[in-house]
TORVO-317434 format. One record per residue (C-alpha): residue number from 1; x, z, y; residue in one letter; chain. Coordinates in steps of 0.05 Angstrom, whole numbers, padded with zeros to 5 digits. Layout:
TORVO-317434
PT  NUM  X  Z  Y  A  A
...
***
This chain:
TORVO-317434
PT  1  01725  01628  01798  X  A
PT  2  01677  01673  01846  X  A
PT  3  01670  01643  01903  X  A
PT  4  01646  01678  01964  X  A
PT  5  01569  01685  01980  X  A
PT  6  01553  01655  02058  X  A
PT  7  01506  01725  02062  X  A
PT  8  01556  01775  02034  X  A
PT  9  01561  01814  02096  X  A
PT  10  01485  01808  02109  X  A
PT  11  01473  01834  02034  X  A
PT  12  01515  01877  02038  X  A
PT  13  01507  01917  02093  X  A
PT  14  01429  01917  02087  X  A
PT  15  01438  01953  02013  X  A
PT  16  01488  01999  02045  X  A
PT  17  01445  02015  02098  X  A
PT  18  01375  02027  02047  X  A
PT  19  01430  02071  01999  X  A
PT  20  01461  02109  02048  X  A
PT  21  01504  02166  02022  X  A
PT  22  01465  02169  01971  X  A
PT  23  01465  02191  01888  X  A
PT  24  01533  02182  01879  X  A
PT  25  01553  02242  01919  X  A
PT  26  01516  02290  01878  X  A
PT  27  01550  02271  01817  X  A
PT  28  01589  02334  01787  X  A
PT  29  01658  02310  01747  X  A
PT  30  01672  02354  01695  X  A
PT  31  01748  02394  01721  X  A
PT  32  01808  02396  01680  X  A
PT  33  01865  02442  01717  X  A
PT  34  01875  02455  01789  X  A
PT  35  01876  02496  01849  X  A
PT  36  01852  02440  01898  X  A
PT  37  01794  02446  01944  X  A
PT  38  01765  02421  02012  X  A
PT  39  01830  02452  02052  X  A
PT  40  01870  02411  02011  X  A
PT  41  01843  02344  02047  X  A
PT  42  01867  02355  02122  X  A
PT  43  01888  02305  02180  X  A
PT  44  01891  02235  02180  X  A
PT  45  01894  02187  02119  X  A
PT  46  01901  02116  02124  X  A
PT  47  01869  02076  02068  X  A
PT  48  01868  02011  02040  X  A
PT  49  01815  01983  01989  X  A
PT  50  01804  01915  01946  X  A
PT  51  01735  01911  01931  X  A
PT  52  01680  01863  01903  X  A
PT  53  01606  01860  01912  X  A
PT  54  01550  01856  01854  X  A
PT  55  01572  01775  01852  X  A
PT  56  01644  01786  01851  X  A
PT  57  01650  01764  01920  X  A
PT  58  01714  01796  01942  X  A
PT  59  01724  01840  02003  X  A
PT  60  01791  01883  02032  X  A
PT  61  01786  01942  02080  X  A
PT  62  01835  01988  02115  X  A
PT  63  01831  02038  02163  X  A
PT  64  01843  02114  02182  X  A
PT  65  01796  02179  02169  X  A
PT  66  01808  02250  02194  X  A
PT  67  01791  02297  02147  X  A
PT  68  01789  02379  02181  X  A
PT  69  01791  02417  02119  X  A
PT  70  01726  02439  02110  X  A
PT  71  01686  02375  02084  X  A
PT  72  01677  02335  02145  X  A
PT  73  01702  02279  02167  X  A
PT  74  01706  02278  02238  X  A
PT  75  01739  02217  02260  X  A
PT  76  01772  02146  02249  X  A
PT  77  01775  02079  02249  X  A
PT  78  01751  02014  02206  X  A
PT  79  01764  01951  02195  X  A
PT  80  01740  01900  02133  X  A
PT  81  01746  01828  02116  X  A
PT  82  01666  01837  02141  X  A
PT  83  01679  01870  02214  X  A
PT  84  01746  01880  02241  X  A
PT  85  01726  01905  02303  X  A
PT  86  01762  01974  02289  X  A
PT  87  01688  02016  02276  X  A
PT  88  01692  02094  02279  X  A
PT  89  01680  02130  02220  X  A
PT  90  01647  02198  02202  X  A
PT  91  01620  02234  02136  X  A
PT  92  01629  02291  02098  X  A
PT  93  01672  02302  02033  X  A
PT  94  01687  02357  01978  X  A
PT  95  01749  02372  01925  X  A
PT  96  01738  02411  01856  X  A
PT  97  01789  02441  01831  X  A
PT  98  01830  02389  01795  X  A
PT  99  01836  02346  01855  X  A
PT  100  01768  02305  01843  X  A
PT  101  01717  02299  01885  X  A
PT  102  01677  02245  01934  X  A
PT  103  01683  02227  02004  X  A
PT  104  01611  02195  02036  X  A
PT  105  01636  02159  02091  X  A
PT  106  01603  02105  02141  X  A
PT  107  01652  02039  02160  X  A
PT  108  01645  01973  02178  X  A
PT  109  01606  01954  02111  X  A
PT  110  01557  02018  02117  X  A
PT  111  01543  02079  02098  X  A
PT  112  01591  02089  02024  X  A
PT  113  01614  02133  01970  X  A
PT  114  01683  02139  01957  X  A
PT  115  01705  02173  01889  X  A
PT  116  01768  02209  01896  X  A
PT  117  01828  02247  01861  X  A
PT  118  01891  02280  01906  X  A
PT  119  01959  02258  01873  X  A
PT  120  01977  02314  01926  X  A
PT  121  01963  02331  02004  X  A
PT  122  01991  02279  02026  X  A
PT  123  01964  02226  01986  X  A
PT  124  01896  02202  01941  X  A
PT  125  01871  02143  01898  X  A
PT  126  01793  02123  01904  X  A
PT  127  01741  02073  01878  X  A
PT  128  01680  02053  01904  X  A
PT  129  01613  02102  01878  X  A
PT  130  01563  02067  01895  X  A
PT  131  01521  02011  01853  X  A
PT  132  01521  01950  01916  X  A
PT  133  01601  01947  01915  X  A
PT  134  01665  01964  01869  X  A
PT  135  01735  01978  01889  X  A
PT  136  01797  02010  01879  X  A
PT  137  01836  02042  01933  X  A
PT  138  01894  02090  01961  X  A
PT  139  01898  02136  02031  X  A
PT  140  01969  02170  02049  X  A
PT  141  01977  02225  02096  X  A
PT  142  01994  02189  02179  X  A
PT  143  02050  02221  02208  X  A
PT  144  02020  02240  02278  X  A
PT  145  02085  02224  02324  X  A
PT  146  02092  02150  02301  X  A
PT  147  02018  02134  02314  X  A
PT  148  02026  02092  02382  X  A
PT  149  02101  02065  02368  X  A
PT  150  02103  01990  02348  X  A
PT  151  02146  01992  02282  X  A
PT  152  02219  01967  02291  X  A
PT  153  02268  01949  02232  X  A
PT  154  02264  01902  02182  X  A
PT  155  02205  01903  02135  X  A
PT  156  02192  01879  02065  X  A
PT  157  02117  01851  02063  X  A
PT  158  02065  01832  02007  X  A
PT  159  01998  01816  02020  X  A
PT  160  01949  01788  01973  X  A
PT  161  01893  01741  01991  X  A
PT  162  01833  01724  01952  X  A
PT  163  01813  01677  02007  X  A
PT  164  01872  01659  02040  X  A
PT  165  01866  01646  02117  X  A
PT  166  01898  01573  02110  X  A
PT  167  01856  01550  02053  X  A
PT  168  01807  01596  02029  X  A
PT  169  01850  01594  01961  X  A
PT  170  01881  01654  01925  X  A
PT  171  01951  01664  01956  X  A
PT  172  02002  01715  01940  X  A
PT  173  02063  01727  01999  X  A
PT  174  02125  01770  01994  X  A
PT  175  02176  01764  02049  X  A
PT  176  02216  01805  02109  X  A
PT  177  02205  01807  02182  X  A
PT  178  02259  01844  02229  X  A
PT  179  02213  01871  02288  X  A
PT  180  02246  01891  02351  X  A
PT  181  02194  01903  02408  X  A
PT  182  02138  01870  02375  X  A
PT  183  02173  01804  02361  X  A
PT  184  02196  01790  02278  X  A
PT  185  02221  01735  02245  X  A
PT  186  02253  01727  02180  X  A
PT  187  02226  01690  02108  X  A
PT  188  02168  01688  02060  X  A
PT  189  02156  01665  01986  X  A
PT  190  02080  01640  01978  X  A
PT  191  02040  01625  01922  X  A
PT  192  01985  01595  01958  X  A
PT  193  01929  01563  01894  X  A
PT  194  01992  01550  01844  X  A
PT  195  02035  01518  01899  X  A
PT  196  02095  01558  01911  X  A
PT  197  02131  01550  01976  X  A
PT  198  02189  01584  02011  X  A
PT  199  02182  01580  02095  X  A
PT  200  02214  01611  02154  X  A
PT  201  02168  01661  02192  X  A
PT  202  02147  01691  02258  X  A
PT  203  02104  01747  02274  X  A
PT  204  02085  01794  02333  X  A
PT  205  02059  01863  02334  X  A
PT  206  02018  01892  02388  X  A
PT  207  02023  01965  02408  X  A
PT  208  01972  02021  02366  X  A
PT  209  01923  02050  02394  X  A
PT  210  01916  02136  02389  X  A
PT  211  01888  02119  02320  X  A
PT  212  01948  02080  02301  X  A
PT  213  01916  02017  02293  X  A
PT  214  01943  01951  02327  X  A
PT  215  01935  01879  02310  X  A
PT  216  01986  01823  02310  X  A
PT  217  02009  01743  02275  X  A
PT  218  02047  01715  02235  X  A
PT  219  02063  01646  02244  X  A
PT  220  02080  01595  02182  X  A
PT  221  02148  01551  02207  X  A
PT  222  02133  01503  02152  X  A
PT  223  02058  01490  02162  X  A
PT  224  02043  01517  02233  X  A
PT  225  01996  01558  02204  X  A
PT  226  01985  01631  02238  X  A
PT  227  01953  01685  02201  X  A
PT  228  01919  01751  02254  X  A
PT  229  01922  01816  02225  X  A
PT  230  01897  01890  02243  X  A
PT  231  01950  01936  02222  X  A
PT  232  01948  02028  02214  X  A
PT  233  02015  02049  02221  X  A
PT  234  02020  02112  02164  X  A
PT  235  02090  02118  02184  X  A
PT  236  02155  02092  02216  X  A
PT  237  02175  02062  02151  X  A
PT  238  02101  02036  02134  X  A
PT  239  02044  02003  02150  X  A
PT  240  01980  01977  02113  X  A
PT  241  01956  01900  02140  X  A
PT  242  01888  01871  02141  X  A
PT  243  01881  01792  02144  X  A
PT  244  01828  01776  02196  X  A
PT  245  01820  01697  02208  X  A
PT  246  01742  01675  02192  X  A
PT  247  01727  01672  02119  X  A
PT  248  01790  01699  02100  X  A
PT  249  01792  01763  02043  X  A
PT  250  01862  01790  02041  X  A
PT  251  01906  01855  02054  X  A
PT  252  01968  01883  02039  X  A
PT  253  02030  01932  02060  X  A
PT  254  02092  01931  02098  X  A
PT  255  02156  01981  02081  X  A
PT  256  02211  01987  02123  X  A
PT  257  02279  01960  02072  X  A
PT  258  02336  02006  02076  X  A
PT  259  02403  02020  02032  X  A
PT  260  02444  01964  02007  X  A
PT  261  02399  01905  01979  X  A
PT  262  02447  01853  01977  X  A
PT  263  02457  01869  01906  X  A
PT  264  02389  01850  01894  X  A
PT  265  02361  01882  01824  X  A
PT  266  02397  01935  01781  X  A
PT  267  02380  01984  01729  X  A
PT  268  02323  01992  01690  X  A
PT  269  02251  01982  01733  X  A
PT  270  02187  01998  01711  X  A
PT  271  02130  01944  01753  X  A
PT  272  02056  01920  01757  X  A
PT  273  02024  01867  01791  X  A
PT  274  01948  01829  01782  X  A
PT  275  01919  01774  01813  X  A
PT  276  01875  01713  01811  X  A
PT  277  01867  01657  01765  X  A
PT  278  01823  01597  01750  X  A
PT  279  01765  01635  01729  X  A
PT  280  01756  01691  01748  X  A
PT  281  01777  01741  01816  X  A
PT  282  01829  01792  01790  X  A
PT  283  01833  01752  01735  X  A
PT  284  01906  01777  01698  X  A
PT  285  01936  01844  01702  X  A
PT  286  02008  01854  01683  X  A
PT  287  02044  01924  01671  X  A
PT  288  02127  01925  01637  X  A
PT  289  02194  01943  01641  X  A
PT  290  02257  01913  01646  X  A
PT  291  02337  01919  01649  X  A
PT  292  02371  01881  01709  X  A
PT  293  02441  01869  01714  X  A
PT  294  02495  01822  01723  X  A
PT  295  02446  01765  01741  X  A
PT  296  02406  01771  01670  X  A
PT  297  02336  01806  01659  X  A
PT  298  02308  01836  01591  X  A
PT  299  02242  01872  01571  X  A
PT  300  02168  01880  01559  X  A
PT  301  02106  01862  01577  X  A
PT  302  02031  01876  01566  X  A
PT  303  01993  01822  01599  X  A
PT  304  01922  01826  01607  X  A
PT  305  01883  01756  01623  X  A
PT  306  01813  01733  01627  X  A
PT  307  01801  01806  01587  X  A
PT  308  01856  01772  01534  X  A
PT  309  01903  01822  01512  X  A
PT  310  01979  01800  01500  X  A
PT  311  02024  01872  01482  X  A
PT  312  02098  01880  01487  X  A
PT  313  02116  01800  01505  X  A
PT  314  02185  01792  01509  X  A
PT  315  02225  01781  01580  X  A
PT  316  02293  01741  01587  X  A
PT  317  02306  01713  01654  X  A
PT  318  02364  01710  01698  X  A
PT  319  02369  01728  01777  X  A
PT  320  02417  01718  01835  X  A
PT  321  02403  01754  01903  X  A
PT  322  02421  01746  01973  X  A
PT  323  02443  01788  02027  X  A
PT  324  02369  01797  02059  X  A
PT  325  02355  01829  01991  X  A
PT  326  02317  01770  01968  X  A
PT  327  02330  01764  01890  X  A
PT  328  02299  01695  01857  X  A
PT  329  02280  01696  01785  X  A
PT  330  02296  01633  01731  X  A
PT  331  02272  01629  01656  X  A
PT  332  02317  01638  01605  X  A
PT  333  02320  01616  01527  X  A
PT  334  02372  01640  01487  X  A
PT  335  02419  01659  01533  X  A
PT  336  02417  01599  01576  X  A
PT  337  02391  01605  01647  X  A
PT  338  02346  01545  01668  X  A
PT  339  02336  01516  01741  X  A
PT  340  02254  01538  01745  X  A
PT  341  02234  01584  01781  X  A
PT  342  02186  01638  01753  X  A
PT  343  02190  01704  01804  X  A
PT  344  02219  01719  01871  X  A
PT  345  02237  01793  01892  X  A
PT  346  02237  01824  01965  X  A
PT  347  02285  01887  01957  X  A
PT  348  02254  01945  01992  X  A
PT  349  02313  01988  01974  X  A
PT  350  02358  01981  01914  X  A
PT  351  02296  02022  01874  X  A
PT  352  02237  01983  01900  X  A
PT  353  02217  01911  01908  X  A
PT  354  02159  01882  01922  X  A
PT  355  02148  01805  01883  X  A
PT  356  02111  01743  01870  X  A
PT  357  02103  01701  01812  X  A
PT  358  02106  01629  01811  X  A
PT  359  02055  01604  01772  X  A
PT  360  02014  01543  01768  X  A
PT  361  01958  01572  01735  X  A
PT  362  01951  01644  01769  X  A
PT  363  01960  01673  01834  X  A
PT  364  01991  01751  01817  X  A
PT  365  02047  01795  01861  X  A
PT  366  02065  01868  01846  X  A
PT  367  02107  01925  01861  X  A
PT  368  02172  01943  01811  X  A
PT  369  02216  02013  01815  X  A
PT  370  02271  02037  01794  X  A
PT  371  02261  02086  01730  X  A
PT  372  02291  02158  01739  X  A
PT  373  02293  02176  01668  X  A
PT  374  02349  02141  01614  X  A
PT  375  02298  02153  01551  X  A
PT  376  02231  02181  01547  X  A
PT  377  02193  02218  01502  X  A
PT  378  02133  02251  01478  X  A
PT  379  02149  02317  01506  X  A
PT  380  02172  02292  01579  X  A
PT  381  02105  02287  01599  X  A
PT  382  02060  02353  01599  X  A
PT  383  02021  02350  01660  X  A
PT  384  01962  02332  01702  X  A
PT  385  01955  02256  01733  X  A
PT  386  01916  02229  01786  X  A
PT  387  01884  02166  01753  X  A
PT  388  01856  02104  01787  X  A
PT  389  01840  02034  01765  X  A
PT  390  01798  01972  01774  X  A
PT  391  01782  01912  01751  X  A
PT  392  01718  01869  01718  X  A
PT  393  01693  01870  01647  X  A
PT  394  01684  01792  01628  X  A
PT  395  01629  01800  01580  X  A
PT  396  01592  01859  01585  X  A
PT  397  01520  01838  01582  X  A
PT  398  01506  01779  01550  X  A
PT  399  01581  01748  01564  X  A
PT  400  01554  01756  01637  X  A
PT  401  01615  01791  01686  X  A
PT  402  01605  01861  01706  X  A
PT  403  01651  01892  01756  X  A
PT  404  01689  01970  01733  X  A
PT  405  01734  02020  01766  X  A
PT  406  01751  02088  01745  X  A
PT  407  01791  02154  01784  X  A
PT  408  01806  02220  01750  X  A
PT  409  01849  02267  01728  X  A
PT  410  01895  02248  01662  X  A
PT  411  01927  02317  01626  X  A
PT  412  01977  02301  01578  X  A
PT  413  02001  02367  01528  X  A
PT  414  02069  02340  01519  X  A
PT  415  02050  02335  01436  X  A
PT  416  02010  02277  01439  X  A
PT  417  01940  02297  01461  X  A
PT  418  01912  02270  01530  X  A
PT  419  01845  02286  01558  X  A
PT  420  01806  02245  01615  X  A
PT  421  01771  02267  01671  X  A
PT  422  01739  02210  01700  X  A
PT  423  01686  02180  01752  X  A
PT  424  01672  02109  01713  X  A
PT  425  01637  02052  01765  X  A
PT  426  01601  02001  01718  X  A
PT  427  01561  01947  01768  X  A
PT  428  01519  01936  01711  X  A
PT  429  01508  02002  01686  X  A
PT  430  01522  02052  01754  X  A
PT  431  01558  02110  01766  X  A
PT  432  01576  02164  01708  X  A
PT  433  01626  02218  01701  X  A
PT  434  01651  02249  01634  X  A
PT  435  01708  02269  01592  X  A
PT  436  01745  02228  01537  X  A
PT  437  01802  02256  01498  X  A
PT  438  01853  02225  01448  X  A
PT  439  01929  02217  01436  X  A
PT  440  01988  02190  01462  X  A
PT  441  02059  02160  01444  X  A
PT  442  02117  02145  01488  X  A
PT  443  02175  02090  01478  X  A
PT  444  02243  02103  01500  X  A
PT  445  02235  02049  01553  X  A
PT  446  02177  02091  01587  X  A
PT  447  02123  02051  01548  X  A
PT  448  02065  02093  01539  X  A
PT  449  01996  02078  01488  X  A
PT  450  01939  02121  01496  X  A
PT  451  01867  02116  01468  X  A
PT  452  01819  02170  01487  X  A
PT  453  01743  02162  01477  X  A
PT  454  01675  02206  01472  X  A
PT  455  01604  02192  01453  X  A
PT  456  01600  02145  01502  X  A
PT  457  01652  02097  01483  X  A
PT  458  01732  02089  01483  X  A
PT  459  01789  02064  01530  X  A
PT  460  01858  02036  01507  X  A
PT  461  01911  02048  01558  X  A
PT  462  01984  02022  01559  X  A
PT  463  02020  02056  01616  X  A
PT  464  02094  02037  01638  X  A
PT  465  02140  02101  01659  X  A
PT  466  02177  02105  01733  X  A
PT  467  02192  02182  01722  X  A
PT  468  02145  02233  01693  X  A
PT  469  02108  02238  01754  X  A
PT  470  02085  02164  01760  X  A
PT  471  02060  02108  01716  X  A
PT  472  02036  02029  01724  X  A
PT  473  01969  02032  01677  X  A
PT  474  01933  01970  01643  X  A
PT  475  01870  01969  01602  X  A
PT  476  01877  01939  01536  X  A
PT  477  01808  01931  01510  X  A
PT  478  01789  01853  01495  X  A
PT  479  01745  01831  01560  X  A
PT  480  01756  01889  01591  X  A
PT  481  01816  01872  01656  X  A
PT  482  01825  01940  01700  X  A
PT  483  01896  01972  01719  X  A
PT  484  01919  02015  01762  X  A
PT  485  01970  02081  01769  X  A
PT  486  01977  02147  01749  X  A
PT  487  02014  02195  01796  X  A
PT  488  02026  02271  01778  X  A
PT  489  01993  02321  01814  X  A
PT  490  02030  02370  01855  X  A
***
């Protein structure tokens, strides 16, 4: 595996600060469909963004930007696994048509270019545009009057660690915390390096400042361990989390559970999830479906390791949940449940959960919802997606790893042709936009194959249904390990 470079922040930061706002900004994306443009992009977004450097060295980063509607940004606050010191933010940004566009903004790791497509007003997807650094990211809309309240409720948590604050390992943590007046307790599954563990938490939360941003702990009852955190509140049912010991890379999200999730799974979920493994930093990438009920689990995967493709893989587990809406996973074979333990659940609500897998060999969590549709088909999807995903190409020069993100727009005709817009970030190659186009086909389960390609080259895409406004989307090219989602545009 990667490990991280003693001068990332130094090598970073001085390339960031020679680079600027530079190239990347002035690239033009060719527009599909839309009536977006700079007024669409207006308040304050908080993001969140995974990233690596040229060496795959990993880094997180959260924060808030105010955006006024005309192309500038004219506020904020940052924090990064490389400062979290909470460092105002300014730049300037623009929206085509179709919802893409760039945002050059300066944070804790310099001056940077942010690629960008609007799912909507209230929300976008990013990747890193500039050649030093590669990410993927999100920003939602902050709701205003819940920007100095400490959250209250209980809350479902995963955050994922490249560099985990107790160890420096990969770790993977789902779990709830009730939070009343800045004090939380509750539970947490970890998959810290392939040891899976089950503990009793604590955690505090100090009030946000104006910008929403606040920092707290959360305190390990079985090791002693305590984790600090920054945390932006977006709203009173969410907030994104930054890890912030020394030496620690790691981030994740926090959403407030409501509705009855003692039942624990059931109906038919659509989920994706990624994560470390023994070689390599976002090693696997996992998109499926499945069918949960009365303690039994069936469906499909497409698994994605090491840039190892493994389609449609069978699922056949069995569950039981609890009344805290915790819902643990067991292997199956032929009908017969077994005692071992492959996945545990955190239920959001009875349509969302947040997991963690329990495996020896790779550190990966994810996010599963509830599908809206009973069958899909060709024809249920005609329109235009926000696309973003990221990832590393294992051998792209000379079996040497190169890191590679993408954001877009995705227009699908509802007969089987789809067309790409798209901003691709090779770290071996740099920065280029273009336009790919190909076909489509849709499973009744929500599974959908696309290949689209140009001059340039191809991309194979398997995409799993929620509804026909959002997707979980793997690459399927051999060495090739990026994923992502695809929300409609509205």
């Amino acid at each position: 595996m990667k490990s991280k470079s003693a001068v990332f922040a130094l090598t970073l930061l001085a390339i960031a600060a020679t680079v600027g706002c530079g190239s990347s900004g002035n690239l033009v994306l060719p527009p599909l469909n839309g009536n977006y443009s700079n007024a669409n992009l207006k308040g304050s977004y908080v993001y969140q963004v995974h990233g690596f450097d040229p060496n795959g060295n990993p880094y997180r980063q959260i924060g808030v930007f105010t955006a006024d509607g005309n192309g500038n940004i004219t506020g904020g606050s940052d924090d990064s696994s490389v400062s979290a010191s909470g460092t105002q933010v300014s730049g300037t940004y623009n929206v085509s048509k179709d919802g893409t566009g760039f945002i050059g903004i300066n944070t804790s790791l310099g001056a940077l270019n942010w690629a960008i497509t609007l799912a909507s007003t209230s929300q976008l997807q990013l990747i890193e545009a500039d050649g030093f650094a590669n990410a993927g990211g999100t920003a939602e809309l902050q709701d205003s009057t819940a920007v100095t309240t400490i959250p209250t409720g209980s809350f479902i948590f995963r955050i994922h660690q490249e560099q985990s604050a107790e160890s420096q390992a990969p770790a993977g943590e789902a779990g709830v915390l009730a939070f009343s007046s800045g004090a939380g307790s509750g539970s947490m599954d970890q998959n810290l390096a392939g040891n899976f563990t089950s503990s009793n938490i604590t955690s505090t939360l100090n009030a946000p400042a104006g910008l929403g941003r606040g920092t707290g702990t959360l305190l390990n009852g079985s090791t002693n361990f305590t984790t600090n955190f920054v945390y932006y509140v977006v709203n009173s049912s969410k907030f994104y989390i930054l890890v912030t010991n020394v030496s620690a890379v790691g981030s994740g999200s926090a959403e407030l559970q409501s509705g009855a999730v003692g039942n624990g799974l059931s109906g038919n979920y659509a989920f994706g999830s990624r994560g470390d493994d023994g070689n390599f930093f976002a090693g696997i990438a996992t998109v499926g479906q499945f069918s949960a009920s009365s303690g039994a689990m069936s469906g499909t995967e497409d698994i994605n390791q090491d840039g190892n493709v493994s389609s449609s893989v069978a699922i056949s587990s069995c569950y039981t949940a609890a009344a805290n809406g915790r819902v643990l996973v067991t292997s199956s074979s032929g009908g017969t449940c077994s005692s071992t333990t492959t996945q545990v659940f955190w239920m959001v609500s009875s349509s969302r959960a947040f997991f963690v897998n329990t495996a020896s060999n790779a550190v990966e969590d994810g996010t599963a919802d509830l599908q809206t549709a009973p069958n899909f088909a060709l024809s249920t999807f005609t329109q235009q997606y926000s696309v973003a995903m990221d990832g590393l190409d294992t051998g792209a020069i000379d079996g040497t790893q190169q890191l590679l993100s993408r954001v877009g727009a995705m227009q699908f005709d509802g007969k089987g042709n789809l067309k790409v817009s798209e901003v691709a970030n090779a770290s071996a190659f740099g920065t280029n936009p273009g336009v790919l186009s190909g076909t489509y086909t849709v499973g009744s389960n929500g599974r959908i194959v696309g290949t689209v390609s140009n001059s340039g080259g191809g991309l194979s895409l398997v995409m799993y249904a929620v509804s026909t406004s959002q997707a979980y989307v793997l690459q399927t090219d051999q060495s090739l390990i990026t994923s992502g989602m695809i929300q409609v545009q509205q």
